[in-house]
C-alpha positions in Angstrom: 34.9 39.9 2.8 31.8 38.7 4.9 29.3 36.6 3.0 25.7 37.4 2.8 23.3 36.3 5.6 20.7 33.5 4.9 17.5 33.8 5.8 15.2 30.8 6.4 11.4 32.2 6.4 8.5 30.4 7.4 4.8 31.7 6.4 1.4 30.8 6.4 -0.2 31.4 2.7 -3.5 30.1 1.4 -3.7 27.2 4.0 -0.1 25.6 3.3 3.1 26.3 5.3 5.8 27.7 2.9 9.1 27.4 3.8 12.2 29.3 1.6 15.5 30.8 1.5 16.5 34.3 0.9 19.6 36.8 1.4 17.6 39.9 2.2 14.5 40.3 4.3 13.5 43.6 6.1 10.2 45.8 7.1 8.4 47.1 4.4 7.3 50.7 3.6 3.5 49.3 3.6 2.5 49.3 6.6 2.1 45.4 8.3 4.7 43.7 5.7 7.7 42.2 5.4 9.7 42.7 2.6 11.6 39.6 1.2 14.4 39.5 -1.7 16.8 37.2 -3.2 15.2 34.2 -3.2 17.5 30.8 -2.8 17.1 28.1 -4.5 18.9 24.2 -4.8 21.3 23.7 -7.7 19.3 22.3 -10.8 21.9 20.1 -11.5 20.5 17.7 -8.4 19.9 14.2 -9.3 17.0 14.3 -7.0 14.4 16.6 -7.9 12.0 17.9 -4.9 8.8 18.0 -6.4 7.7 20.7 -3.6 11.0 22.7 -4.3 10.0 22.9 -8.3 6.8 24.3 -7.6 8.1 26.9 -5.0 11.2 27.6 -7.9 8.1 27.8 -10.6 6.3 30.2 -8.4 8.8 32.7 -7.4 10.8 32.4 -10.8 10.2 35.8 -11.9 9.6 37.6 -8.4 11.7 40.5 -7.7 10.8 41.4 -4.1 7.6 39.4 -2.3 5.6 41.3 0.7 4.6 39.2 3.3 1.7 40.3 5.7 3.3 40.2 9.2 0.5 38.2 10.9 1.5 35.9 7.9 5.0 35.4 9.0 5.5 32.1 11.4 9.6 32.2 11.8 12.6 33.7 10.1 16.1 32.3 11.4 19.3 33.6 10.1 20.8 29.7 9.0 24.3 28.7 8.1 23.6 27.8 4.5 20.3 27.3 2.2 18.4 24.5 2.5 15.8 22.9 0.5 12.3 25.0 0.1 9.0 23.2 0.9 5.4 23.7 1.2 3.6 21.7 3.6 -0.2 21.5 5.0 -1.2 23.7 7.7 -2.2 21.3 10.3 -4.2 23.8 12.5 -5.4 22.7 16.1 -7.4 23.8 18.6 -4.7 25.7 20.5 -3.0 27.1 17.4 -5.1 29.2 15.0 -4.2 31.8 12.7 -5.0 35.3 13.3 -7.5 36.8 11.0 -6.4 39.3 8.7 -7.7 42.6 9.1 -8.9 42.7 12.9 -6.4 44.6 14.4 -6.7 47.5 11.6 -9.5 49.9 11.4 -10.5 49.7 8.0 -10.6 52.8 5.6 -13.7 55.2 6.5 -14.7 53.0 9.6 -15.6 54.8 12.9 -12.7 53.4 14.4 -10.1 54.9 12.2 
């Protein structure tokens, strides 16, 4: 029997860079979001502990599914095996920059809609 893909995903969220693992990713129902379930997480029998991994662990502990806006979304690479989950700093530059959320919608009850 075939093991389950891995999924590494890579996403922009409040200004950090989070990086994690999961075994089922697809497009969501709501429009402009990506659907992501079965997180993956180290062993927590490690002798190291990744302070940056804990958090990420802590945060997603009781998520069943997460939806990730699209425009959010930076990478996803089907990987080997798991890795470790970080969060790092968004170190923006002048010839990178985010796209802002909302501009390529009409909004509700705009003329454009």
């Amino acid at each position: 029997m075939a093991s389950k893909p891995v999924y590494k995903v890579i996403f922009v969220n409040q200004g950090q860079i989070y990086e994690v693992f999961a075994c089922a990713i697809y497009q969501s129902e709501m429009y402009g979001f990506i659907e992501v379930e079965e997180f993956l997480f180290g062993e927590r029998s490690q002798v190291l502990v990744d302070p940056a991994e804990e958090k990420l662990k802590a945060e997603f502990a009781d998520v069943k599914r997460s939806y990730i806006p699209m425009h959010a979304i930076v990478r996803i690479d089907e990987v080997e095996k798991e890795g470790a989950a970080t969060i790092n700093d968004f170190q923006g530059s002048d010839k990178v920059a985010q796209f802002p959320y909302g501009s390529f919608m009409p909004r509700p009850g705009s003329d454009d809609a």
